[in-house]
Backbone bond lengths (Angstrom), bond angles and torsions (degrees), N, CA, C in turn:
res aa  C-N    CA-C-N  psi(-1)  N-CA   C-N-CA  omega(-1)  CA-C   N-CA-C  phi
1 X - - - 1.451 - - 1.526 109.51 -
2 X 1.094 124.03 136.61 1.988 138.37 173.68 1.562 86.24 -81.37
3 X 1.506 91.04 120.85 1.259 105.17 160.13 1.304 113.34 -69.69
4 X 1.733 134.17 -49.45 0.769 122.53 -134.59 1.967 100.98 -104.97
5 X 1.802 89.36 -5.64 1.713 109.99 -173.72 1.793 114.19 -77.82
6 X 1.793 99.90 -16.18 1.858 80.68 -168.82 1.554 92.44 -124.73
7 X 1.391 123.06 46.03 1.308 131.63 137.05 1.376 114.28 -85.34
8 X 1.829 120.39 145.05 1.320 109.55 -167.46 1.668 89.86 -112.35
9 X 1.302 113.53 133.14 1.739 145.46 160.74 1.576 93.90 -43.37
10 X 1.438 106.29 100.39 1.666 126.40 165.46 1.496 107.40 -67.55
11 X 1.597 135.77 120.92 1.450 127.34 -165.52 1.487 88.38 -122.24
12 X 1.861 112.47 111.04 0.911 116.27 173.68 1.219 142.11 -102.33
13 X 1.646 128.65 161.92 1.633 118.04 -133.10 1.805 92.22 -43.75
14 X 1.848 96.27 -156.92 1.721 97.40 -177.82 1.401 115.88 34.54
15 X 1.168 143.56 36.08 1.383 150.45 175.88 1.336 118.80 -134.72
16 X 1.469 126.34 90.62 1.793 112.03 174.82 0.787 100.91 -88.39
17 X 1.517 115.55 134.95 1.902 121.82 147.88 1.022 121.89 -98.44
18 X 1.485 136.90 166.80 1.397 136.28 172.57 1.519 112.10 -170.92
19 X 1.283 111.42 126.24 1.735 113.83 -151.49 1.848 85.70 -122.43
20 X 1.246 125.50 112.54 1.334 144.15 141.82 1.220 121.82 -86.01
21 X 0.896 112.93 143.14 1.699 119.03 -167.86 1.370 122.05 30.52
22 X 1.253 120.18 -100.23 1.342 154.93 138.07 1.359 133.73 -43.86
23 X 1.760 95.56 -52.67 1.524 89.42 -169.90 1.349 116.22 -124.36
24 X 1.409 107.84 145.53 1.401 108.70 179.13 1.710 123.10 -116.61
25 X 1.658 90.96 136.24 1.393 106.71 -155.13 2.023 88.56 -101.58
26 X 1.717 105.66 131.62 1.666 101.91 156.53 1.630 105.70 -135.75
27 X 1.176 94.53 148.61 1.676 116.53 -173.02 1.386 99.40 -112.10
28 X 1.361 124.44 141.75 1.379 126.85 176.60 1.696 104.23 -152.89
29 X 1.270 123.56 -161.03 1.770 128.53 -173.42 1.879 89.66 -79.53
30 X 1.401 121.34 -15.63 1.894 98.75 -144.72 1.727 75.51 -106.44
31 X 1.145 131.93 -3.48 1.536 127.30 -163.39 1.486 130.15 140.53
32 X 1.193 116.84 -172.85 1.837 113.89 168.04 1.212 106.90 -118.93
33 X 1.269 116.17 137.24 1.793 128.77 173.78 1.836 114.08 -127.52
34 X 1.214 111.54 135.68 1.404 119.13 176.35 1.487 117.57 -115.38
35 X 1.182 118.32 147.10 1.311 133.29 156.74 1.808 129.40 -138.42
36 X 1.049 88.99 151.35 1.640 98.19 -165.11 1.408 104.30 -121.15
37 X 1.437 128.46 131.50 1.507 109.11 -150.31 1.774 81.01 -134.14
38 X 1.070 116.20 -175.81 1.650 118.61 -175.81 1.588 105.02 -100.56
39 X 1.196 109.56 132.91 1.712 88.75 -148.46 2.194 83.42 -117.95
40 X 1.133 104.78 15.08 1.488 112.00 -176.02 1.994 109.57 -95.06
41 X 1.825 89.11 -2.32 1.889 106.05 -172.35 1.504 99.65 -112.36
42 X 1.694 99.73 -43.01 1.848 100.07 -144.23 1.554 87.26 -132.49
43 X 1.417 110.76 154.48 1.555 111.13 172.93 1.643 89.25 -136.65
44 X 1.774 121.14 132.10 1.364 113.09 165.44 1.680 101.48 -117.68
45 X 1.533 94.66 165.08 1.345 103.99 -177.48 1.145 101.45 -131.28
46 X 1.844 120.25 133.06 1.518 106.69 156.29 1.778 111.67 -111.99
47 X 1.731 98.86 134.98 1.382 95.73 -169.60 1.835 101.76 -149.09
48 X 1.272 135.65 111.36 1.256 137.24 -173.59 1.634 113.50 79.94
49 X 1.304 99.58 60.86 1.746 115.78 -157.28 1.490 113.81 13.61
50 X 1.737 116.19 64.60 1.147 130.64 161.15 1.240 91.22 -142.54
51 X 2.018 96.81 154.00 1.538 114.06 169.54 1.321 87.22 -111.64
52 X 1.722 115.79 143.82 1.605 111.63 158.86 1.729 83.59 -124.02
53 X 1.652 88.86 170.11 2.006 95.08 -162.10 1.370 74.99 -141.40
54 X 1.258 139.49 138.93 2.026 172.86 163.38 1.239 133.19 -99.12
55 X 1.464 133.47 95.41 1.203 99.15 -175.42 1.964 120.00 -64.89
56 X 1.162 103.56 -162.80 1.640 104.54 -167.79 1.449 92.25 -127.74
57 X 1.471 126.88 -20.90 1.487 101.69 -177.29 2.016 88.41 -148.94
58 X 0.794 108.97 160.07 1.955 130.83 158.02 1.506 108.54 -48.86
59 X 1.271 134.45 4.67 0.858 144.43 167.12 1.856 147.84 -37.39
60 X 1.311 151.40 66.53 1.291 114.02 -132.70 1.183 99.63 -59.81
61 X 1.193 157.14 -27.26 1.597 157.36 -155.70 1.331 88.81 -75.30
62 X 1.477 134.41 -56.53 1.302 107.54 -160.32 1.808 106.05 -87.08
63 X 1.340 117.40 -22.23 1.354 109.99 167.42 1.867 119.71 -47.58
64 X 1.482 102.79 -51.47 1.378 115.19 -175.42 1.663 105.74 -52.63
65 X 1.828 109.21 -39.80 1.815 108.26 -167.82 1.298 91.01 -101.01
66 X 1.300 136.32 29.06 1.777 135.24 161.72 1.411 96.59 -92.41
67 X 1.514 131.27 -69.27 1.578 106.76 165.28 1.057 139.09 -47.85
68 X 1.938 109.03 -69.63 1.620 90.75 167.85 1.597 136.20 -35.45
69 X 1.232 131.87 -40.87 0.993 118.70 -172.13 1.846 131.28 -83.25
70 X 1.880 90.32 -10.04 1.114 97.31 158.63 1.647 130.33 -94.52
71 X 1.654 109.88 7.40 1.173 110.18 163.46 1.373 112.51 -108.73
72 X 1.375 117.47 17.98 1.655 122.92 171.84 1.088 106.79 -95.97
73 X 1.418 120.63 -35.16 1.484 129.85 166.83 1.627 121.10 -49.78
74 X 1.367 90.89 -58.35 1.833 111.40 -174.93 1.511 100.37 -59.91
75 X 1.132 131.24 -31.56 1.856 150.01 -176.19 1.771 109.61 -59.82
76 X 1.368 87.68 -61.03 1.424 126.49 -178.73 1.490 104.81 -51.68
77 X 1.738 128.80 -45.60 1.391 136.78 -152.50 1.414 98.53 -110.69
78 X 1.252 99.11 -38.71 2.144 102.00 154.60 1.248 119.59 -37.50
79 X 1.337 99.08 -61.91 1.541 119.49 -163.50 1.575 115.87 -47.25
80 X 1.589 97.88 -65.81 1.073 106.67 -178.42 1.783 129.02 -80.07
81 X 1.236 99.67 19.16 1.798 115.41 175.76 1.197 132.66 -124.78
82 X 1.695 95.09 -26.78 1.470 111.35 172.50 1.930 109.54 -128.26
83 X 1.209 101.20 -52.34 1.564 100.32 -178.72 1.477 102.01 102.77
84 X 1.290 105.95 155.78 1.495 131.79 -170.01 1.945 105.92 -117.28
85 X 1.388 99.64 133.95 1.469 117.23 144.15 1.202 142.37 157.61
86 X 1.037 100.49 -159.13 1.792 107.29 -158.85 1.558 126.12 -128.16
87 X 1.634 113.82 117.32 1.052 114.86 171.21 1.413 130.74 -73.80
88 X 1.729 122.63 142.48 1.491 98.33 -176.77 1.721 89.46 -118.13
89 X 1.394 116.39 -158.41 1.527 115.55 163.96 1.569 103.11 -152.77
90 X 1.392 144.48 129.48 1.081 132.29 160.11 1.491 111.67 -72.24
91 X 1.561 119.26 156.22 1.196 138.63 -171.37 1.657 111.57 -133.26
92 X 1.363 124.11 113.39 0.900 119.42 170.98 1.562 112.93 131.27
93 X 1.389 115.38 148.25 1.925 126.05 -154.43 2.268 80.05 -71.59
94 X 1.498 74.57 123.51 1.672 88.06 168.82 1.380 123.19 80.27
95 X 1.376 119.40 1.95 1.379 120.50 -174.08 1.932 102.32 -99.89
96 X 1.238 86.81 115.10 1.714 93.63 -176.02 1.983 94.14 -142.38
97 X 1.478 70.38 158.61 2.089 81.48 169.47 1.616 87.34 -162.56
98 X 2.176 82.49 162.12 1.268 96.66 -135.48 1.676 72.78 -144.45
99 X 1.459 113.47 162.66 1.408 109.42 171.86 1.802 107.31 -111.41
100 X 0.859 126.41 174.08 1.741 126.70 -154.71 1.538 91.17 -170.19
101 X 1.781 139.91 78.79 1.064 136.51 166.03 1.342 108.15 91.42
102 X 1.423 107.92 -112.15 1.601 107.62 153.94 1.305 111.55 -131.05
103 X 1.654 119.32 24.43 1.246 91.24 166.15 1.937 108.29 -113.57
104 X 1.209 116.66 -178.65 1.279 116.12 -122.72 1.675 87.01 -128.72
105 X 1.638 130.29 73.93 1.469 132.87 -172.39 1.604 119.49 -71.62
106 X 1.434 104.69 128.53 1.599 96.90 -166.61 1.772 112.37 -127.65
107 X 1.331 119.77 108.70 1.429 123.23 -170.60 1.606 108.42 -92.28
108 X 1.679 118.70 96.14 1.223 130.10 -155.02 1.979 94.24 -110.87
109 X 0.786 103.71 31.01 1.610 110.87 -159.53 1.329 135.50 47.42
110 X 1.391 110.32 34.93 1.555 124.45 -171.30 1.950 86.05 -97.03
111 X 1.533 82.96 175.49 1.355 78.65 -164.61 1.963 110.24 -100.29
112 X 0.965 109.07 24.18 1.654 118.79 147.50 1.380 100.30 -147.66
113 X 1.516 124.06 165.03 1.192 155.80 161.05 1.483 115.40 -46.76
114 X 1.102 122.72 138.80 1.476 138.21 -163.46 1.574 112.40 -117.98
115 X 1.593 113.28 104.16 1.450 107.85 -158.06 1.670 96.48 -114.21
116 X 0.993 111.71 112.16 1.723 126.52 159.00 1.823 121.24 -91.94
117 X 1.312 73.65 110.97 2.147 107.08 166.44 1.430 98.52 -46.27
118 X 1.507 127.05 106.66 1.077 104.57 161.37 1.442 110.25 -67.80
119 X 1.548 116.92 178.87 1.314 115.26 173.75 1.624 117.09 -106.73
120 X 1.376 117.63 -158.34 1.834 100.32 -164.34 1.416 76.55 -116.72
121 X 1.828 104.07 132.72 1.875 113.93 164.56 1.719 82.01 114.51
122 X 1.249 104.45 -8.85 1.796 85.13 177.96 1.675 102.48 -136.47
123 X 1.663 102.03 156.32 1.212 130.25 -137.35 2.190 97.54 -134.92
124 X 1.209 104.70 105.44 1.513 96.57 -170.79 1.556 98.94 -120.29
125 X 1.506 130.38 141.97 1.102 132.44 146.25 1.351 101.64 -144.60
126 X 2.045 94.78 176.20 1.115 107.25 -165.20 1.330 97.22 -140.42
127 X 1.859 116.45 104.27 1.121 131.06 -172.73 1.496 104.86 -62.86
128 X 1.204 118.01 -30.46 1.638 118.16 -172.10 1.867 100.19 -135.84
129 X 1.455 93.93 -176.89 2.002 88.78 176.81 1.751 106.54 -82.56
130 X 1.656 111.08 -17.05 1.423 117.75 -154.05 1.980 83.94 -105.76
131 X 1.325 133.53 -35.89 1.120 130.47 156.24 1.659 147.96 -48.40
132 X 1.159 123.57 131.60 1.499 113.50 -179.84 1.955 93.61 -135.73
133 X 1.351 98.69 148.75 1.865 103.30 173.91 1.892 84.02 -144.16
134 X 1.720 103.28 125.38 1.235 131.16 -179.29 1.492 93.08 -96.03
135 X 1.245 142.56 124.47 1.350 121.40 151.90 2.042 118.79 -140.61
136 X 1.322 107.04 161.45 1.702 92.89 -155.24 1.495 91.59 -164.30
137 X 1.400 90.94 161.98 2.187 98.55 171.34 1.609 84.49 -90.67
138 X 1.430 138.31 -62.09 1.248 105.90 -151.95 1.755 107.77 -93.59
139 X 1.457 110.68 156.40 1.542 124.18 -151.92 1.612 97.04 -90.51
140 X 1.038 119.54 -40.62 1.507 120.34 -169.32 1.424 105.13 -78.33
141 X 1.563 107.50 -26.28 2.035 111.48 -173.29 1.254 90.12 -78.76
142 X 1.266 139.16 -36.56 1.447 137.03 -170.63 1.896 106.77 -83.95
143 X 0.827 140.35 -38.08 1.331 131.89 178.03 1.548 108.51 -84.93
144 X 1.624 114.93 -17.91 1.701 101.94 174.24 1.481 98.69 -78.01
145 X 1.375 122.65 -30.05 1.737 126.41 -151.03 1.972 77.82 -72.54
146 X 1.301 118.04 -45.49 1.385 104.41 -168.89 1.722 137.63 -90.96
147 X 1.320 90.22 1.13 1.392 123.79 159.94 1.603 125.87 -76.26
148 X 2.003 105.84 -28.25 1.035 103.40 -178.02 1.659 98.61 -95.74
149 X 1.039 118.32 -36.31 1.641 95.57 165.79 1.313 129.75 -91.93
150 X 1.382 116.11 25.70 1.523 103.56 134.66 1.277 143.08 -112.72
151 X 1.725 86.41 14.40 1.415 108.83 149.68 1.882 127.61 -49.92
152 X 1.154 91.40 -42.85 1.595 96.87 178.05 1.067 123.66 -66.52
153 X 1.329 133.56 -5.94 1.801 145.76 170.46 1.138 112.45 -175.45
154 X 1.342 132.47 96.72 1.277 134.35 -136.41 2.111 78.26 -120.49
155 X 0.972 126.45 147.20 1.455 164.36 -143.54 1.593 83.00 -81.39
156 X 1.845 114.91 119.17 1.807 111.19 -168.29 1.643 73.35 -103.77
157 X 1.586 113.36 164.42 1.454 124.59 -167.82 1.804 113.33 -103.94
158 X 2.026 101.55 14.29 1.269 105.47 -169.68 1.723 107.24 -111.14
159 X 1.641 93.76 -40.35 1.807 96.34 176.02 1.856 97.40 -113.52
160 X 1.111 105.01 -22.05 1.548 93.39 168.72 1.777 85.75 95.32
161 X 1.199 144.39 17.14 0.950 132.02 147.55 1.254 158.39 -10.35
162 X 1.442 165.22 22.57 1.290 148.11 -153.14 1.715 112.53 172.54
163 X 1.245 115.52 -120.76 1.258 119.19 -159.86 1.504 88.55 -147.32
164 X 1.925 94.97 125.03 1.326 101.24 -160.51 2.033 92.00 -151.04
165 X 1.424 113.70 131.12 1.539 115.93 149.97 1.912 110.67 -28.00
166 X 1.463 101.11 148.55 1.352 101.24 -179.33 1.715 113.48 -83.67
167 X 1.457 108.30 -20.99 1.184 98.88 -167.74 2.011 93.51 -108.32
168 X 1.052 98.20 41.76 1.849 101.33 178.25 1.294 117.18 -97.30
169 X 1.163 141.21 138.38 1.383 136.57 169.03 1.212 113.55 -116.48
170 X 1.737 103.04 120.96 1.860 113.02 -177.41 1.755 101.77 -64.40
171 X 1.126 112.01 149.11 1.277 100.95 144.85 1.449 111.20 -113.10
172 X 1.761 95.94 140.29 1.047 108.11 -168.67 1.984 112.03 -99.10
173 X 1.718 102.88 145.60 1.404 89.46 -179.75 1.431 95.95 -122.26
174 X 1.615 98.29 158.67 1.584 113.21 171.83 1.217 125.61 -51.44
175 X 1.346 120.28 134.50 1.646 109.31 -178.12 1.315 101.37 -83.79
176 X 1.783 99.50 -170.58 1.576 112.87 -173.27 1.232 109.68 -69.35
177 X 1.423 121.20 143.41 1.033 151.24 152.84 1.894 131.10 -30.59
178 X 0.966 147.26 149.37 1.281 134.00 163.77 1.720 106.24 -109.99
């Protein structure tokens, strides 16, 4: 049994859903988001502003896409009511970012400035120069957007350096010896 598959997805007010075929479309205040789920594993229903999602056979494939797809759903109804995101913090003498329109300038101590496109559905500021807040309806556009800039100086494990999640902990190692 999916633990997390035969709880039914509460769709709350300000939230339309509407499940055609396959895929299910929800509209909320932050935007519209779709998903298309494999409908040859899992069948969902929304009925008394609940979705419940089933598998269709004993299957592990359809056991495995009976959760996921009911936590893509639950993601999905987040998204669009409340929104998703993520704080980062830079670390280190001189590392600040700054916003420039919408795109998002980052001085990591390279020797020019590092300018990231935000993308469309996402929303970037920078409460401080050492601060960044990612925020978005969809959950996966918001953790890649913040994955890719901390791609650009990813956190060294000796001074703790770079561009790091707020709630992350470096581990730190001892330096060299004399």
């Amino acid at each position: 049994m999916s633990r997390v598959g035969k709880y039914p997805v509460v769709v709350p007010a300000g939230v339309e859903l509407s499940i055609n075929n396959n895929t299910v479309v929800a509209k909320g205040k932050l935007g519209e988001l779709s998903f298309t789920y494999d409908d040859s594993y899992v069948a969902a229903k929304f009925e008394d502003g609940k979705v419940t999602v089933s598998p269709l056979a004993e299957t592990i494939r359809s056991r495995t896409l009976w959760g996921t797809t009911r936590a893509r759903i639950n993601d999905m109804i987040l998204g669009v009511s409340e929104g998703f995101s993520k704080n980062m913090e830079l670390v280190g003498v001189g590392y600040k970012a700054r916003l420039d329109g919408k795109n998002l300038v980052l001085s990591l101590g390279f020797s020019h400035d590092v300018v990231f496109n935000t993308p469309e559905g996402i929303k970037i500021t920078c409460e401080s120069p050492t601060q960044i807040k990612i925020f978005g309806a969809d959950k996966q556009k918001v953790g890649q957007v913040a994955a890719e800039i901390r791609k650009y100086r990813k956190p060294e494990p000796y001074k703790g350096k770079g561009v790091k999640y707020a709630n992350e902990t470096v581990r730190r190692k001892e330096g060299k010896k004399k």
